[in-house]
N, C-alpha and C positions, 0 to 999 in steps of 0.2 A: 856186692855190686848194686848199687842204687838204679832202680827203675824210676822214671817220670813218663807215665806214657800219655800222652794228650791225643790219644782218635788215633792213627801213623805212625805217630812220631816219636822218637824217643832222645833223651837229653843230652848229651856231649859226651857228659863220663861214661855214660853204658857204650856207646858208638866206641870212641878211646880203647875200652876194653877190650868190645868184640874183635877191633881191627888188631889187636896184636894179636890176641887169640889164633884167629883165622891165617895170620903172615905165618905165625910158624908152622900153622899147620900145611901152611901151601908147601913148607919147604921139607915137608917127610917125604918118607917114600912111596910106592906104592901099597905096603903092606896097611898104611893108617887109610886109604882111601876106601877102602870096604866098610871099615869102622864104622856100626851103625848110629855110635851116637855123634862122630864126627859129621856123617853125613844132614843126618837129622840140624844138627844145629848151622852147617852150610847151605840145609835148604832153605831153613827158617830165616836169615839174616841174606837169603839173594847171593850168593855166593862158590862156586863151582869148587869143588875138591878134587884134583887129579893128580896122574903117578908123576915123579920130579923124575929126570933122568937119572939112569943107571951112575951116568960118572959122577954125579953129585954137583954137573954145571947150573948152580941156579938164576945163574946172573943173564940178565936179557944179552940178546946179541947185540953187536953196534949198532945194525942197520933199520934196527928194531923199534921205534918211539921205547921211550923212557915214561911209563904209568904210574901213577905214585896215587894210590886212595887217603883220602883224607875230609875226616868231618867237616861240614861245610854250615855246620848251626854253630852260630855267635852270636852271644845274646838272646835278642830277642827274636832274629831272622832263623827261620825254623825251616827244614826242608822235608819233603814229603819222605813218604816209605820208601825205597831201594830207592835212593838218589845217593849219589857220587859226583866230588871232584876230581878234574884230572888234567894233566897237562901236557900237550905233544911236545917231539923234539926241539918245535920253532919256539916254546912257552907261552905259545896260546892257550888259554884257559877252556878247558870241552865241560860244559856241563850235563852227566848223563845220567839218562833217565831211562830205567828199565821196564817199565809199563808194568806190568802184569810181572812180578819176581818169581812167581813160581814156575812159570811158563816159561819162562826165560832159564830155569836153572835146569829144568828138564831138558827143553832143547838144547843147553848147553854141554850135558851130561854123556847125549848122544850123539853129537856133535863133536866131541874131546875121544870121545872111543871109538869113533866111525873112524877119524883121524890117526890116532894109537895103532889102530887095526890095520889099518893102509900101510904105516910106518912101516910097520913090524914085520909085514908081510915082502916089501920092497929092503929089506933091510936097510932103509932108509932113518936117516941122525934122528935121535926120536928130537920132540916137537920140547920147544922150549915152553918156560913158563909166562912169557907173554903172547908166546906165538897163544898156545890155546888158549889164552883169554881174548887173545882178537876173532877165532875161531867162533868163539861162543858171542862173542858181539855182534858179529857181523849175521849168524844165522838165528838171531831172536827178530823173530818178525816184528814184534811191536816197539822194536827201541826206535828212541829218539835222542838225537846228537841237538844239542844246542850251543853254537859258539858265542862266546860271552866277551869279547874283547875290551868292546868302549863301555865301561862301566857307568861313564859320564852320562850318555846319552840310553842306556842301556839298551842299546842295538841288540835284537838275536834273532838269528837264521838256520831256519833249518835245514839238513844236507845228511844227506847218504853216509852211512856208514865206508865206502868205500874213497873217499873224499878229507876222511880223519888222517892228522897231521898236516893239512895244506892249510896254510895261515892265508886267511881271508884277506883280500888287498882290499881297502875301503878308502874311499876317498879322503884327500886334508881335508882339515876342518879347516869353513871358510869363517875369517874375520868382518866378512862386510864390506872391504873396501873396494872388489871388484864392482859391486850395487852403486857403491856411491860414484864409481869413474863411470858405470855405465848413463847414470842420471845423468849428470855431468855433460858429458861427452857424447848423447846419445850417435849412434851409428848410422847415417843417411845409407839408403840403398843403393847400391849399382844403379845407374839408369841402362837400361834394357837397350843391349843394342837392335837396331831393329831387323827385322828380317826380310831380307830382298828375293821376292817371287818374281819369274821370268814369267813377265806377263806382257801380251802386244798393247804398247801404245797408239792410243785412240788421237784421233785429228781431237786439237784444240785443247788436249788434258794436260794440265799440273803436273808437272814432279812435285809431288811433296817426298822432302829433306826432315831427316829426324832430328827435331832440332835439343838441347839441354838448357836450362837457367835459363834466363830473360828469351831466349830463343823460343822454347816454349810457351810464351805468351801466345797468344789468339792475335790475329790480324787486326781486329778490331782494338785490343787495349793499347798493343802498338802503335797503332796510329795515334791513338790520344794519346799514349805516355811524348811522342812527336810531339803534340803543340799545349801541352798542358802543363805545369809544372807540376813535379813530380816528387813525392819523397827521398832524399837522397841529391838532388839537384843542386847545384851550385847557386849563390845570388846572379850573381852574372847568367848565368844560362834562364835562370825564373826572370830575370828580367828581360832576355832574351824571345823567350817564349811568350811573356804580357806582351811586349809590340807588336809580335806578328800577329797575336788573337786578334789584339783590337784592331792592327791594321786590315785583317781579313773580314773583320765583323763590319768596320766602315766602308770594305771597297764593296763586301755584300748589300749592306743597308742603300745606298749609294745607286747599285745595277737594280736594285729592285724598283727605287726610285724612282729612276730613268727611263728601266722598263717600263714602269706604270701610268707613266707622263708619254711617254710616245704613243700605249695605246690607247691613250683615253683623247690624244690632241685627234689619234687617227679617226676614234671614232665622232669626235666633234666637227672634222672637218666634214666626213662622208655621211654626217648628220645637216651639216648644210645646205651642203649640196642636196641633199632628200626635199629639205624645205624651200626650195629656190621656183621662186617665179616671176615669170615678166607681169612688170604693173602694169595691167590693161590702162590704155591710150583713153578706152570711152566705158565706160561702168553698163553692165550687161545683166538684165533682169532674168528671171528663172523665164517668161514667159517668152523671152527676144532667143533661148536655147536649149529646147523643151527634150531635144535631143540627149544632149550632155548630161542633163539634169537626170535624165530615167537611167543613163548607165551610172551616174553617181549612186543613185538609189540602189541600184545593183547590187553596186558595188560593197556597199556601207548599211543593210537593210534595218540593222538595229538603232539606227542613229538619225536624229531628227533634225532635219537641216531648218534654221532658222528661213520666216520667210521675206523673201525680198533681197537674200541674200547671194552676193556676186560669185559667179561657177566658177573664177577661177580661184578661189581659195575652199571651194567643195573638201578638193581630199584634205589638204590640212586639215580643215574644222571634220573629216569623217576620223583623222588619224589620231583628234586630240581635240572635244569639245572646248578644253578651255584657249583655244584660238579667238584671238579677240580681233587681228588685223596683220599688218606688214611693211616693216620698216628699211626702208634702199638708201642709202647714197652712194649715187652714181661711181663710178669713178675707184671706189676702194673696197674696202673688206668689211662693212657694214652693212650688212642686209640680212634679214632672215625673218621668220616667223614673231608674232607678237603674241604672247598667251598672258592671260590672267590667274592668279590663286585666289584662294579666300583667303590669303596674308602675304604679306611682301618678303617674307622666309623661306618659303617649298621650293622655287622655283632659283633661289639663290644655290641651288644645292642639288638639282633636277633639271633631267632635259630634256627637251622635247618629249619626248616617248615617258617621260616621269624617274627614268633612272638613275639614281644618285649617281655625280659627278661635281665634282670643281668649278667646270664650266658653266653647270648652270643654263640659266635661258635667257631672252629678253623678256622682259615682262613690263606690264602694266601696274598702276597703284592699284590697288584693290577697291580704290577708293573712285575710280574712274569709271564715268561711263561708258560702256563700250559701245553705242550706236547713235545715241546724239553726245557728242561730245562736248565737254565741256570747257570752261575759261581757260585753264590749262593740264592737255594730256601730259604725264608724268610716265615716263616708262626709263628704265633700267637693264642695266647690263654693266658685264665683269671687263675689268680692263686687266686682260690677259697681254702675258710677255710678248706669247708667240705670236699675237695680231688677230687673234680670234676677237668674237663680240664686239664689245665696244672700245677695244685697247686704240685702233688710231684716232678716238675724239681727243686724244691729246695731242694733238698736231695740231690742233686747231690754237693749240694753248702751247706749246712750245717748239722752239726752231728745231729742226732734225739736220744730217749732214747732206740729205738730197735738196731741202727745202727750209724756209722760214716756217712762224706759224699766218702770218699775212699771205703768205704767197699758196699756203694749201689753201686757206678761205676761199682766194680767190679761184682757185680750182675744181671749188666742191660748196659753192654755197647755197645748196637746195637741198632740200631734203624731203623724201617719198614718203606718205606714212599712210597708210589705206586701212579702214576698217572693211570690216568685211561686208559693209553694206556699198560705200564708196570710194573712190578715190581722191587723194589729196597730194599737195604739195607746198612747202612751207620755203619759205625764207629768212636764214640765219638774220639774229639781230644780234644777241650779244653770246658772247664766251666769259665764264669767269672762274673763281676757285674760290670755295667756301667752307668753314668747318662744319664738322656734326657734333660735334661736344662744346656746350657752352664753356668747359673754361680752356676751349682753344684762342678766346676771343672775348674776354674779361666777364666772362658772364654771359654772353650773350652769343646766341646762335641764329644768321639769318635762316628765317623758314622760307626754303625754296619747296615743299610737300605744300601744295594749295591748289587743291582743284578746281576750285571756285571761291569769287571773291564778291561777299553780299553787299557789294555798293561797286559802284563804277569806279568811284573817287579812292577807294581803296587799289582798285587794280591800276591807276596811275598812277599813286602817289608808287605800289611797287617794280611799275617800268621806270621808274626814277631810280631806284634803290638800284635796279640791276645795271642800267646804263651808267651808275656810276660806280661800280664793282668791274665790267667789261672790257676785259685790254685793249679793244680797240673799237673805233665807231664803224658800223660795214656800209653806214648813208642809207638804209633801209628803214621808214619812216614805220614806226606802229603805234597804237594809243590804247585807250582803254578799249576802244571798241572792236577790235580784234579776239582770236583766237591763238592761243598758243599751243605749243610742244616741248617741253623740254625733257633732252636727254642725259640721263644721270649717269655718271662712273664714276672710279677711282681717281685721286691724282695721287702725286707722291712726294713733296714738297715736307710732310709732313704727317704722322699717321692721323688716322680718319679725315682725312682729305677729300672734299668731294668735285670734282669739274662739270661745269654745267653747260651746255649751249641749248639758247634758246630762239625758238623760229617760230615766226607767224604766219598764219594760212595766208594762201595766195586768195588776193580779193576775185570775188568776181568782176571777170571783163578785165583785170589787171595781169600786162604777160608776165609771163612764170620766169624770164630770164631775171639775172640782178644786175646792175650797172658797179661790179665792181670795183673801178675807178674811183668811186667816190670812196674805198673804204679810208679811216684815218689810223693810226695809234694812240690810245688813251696816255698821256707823259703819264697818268697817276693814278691808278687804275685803283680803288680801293682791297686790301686783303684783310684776311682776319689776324689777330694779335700774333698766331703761335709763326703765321707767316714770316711775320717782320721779325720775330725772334732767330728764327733762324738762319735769314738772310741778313742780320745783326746791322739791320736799320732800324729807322726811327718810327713811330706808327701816327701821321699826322691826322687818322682817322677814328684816335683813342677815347674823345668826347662830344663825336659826331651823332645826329639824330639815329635813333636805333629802331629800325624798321619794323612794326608787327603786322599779323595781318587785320584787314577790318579796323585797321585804325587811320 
């Protein structure tokens, strides 16, 4: 018998040998189980020796597992010292391991005769020959059962000796493809029904409704998913939804408008009315109303009132230094404060009180004196739709459906204009319409901005220029040696249009009324080029002398 003994282990043919050795001896009687050299070599190889039954039954019972020992090294897989294969009745593979052999074979020894002894005594079937090898299995405290099934994976578990012969149920081996339907496919959750507490409803509370999918939006994206076009939308519906935008976006832009124009006409009206006052009849020195003049100062303590200056434009000029005077015609919607800037801009844009508006103010040139005045005062204002400022000097220049513009003249041909040191009253002479851009008019732009004119012969030659511009003659004589007014606005014939009427100071000792009877209509009244273009006439005034000033 060839020994190979490596540390344990010993090589397949000594194993081979031992195991038949040992089978037959399981299968003597009791007379060889004393046998001490039997014993010895069954202790030595892990191995229990006991008495076979009397009747010589050596074969297990049916209901018994079927144990079969067999070397378990092939090759070069080598198994430790007292290890055994084995196989239950289901032919699952048990791989056992007896720990400690010796200890094992002892407790086996006492074990098998404890048993024997019991038998023998109950005259009970004596014990078969697998019965007392499970006997001796099961009371080695240090075994270890290992089931060996999936060789593939080499799955092993370990389990109670009371547990041997039950074939381990282990899961199919999966291929993967549940992973891939799960990827796939992924599984949405339940939405959670929701749970309804009996709770007292409060005045004025919501029911909130559990809602799922597009319901679950927030109130707020719902609305917008309402007027926005949305992913998923139809053209039809996306073009749908662009009209109503724009149409809400213009009827909004539109009421802000409207809004803004209503309070800004309101506060222009209730800003007039603030500046309104009667044009004193006879001009009243501070020293003829010594009265008035100390509650002004009162009033106003930071504020330096020019002197010589008339009480009843005190509070204007305490509300707003740059008050230069006060312009009235009778009869209409022209009248109100006269202020100066240090440019002809701020006040295009500013009102009264200095607060940016549309409306604007009446104003003076900047170029003007405000206390001896000069050749011609030039003052300005907005020709509003609504009839604010200076909008009905165009009556003066076109027919309306109450009135001609001959027939208002005759209604309204004076005009108030008071500095704040005295009063005045003027006398329309001529109405006309002019451009501001020379190439409304080949080149050339008449200058109506002239405060003064350094020669006499200069300011006739341009009462010529106007009186033949003027739609119509009103028989009111003036010359160089006059003063003027003229007030400037819009017209609309064509852009940057400007309409002019001009009036001369009432002479001294001359009455203030005008004999409007005599007024005439001009048949051909000079316009500038962009005029006739538009009125798609002829321009019989295209190579007529072209008026400058001081010339």
């Amino acid at each position: 018998m060839n020994e190979n003994i490596d540390g344990y282990g010993r090589s397949a043919d000594m194993d081979g040998e031992i195991s038949d050795i040992l089978s037959e001896v399981s299968g003597y009687t009791g007379k060889h189980s004393g046998d001490d050299s039997i014993s010895e070599l069954a202790r030595r190889y892990g191995v229990s020796v006991s008495s076979a039954p009397t009747d010589g039954d050596f074969e297990p019972r049916s209901s018994e597992p079927v144990v079969s020992y067999r070397s378990q090294a092939r090759n070069d897989d080598r198994v430790s010292y007292g290890q055994r294969e084995k196989y239950d009745d289901h032919g699952a593979r048990i791989v056992f391991d007896a720990g400690d052999t010796q200890e094992a074979a002892v407790g086996g020894r006492i074990a098998a005769g404890r048993a024997a002894s019991s038998r023998s005594a109950d005259n009970a079937v004596p014990l078969s020959v697998a019965e007392r090898r499970r006997m001796i299995r099961e009371k080695s405290a240090n075994v270890r059962v290992l089931y060996d099934e999936d060789t593939a994976t080499h799955a092993s578990k370990e389990a109670p000796f009371d547990q041997i012969g039950d074939r381990p149920k282990l899961p199919p081996v999966s291929d993967g493809r549940e992973h891939r339907e799960k990827r796939e496919r992924p599984e949405r959750p339940e939405p959670k029904k929701p749970e309804y507490k009996n709770k007292k409803k409060k005045k004025n509370n919501k029911v909130q409704k559990s809602v799922s999918g597009d319901e679950e939006l927030s109130r707020t994206r719902r609305i917008f998913k309402t007027f926005i076009p949305w992913n998923g939308d139809s053209r039809g519906e996306c073009i749908r939804k662009i009209v109503m935008d724009v149409s809400f976006l213009v009827l909004l832009i539109c009421a802000l408008y409207f809004t803004n124009y209503f309070i800004e006409l309101y506060e222009a009206i209730e800003l007039n009315k603030g500046t309104y006052v009667d044009p004193p009849a006879v001009t009243q020195t501070v020293d003829e109303n010594a009265e008035a003049w100390a509650q002004m100062r009162a009033k106003y303590p930071n504020v330096v009132f020019p002197e010589g200056m008339n009480i009843d434009y005190a509070d204007l000029y305490g509300r707003n230094q740059d008050t230069v005077g006060y312009v009235n015609i009778e009869g209409t919607g022209i009248w109100g404060a006269v202020v100066k800037g240090e440019d002809n801009e701020f006040y295009l844009k500013h009102n009264f009180q200095k607060v940016q508006t549309k409306y604007g103010q009446i104003y003076m040139d900047y170029r003007n004196n405000t206390k001896e005045l000069d050749d011609n005062t030039i003052i300005y204002g907005h020709h509003m739709k609504d009839g604010l400022m200076f909008a009905q000097l165009s009556e003066y220049y076109e027919d309306t459906k109450e009135h001609t513009a001959l027939e208002f003249y005759k209604q309204h041909p004076v005009i108030e204009y008071s500095t704040l040191f005295a009063h005045y009253k003027w006398k329309i002479c001529a109405v006309f319409v002019t451009n501001n851009k020379p190439s409304d008019d080949n080149g050339y732009m008449f200058n109506i901005i002239v405060p003064n004119f350094h020669t006499r012969e200069s300011l006739r030659t341009y009462i010529d220029a106007v009186k033949e511009r003027s739609i119509y003659d009103t028989g009111v004589d003036w010359n160089e040696n006059d003063k003027f007014i003229s007030l400037i606005t819009c017209a609309y014939d064509f852009n940057d249009e400007r309409l002019v009427v001009i009036a001369r100071m009432v002479r001294e000792g001359e009455p203030e009324t005008v004999d409007v009877e005599k007024v005439t209509e001009n048949e051909n009244p000079r316009y500038p080029q962009k005029w006739y273009d538009v009125k798609g006439r002829k321009n019989p005034y295209r190579d007529a002398f072209r008026w400058e000033p001081n010339t």
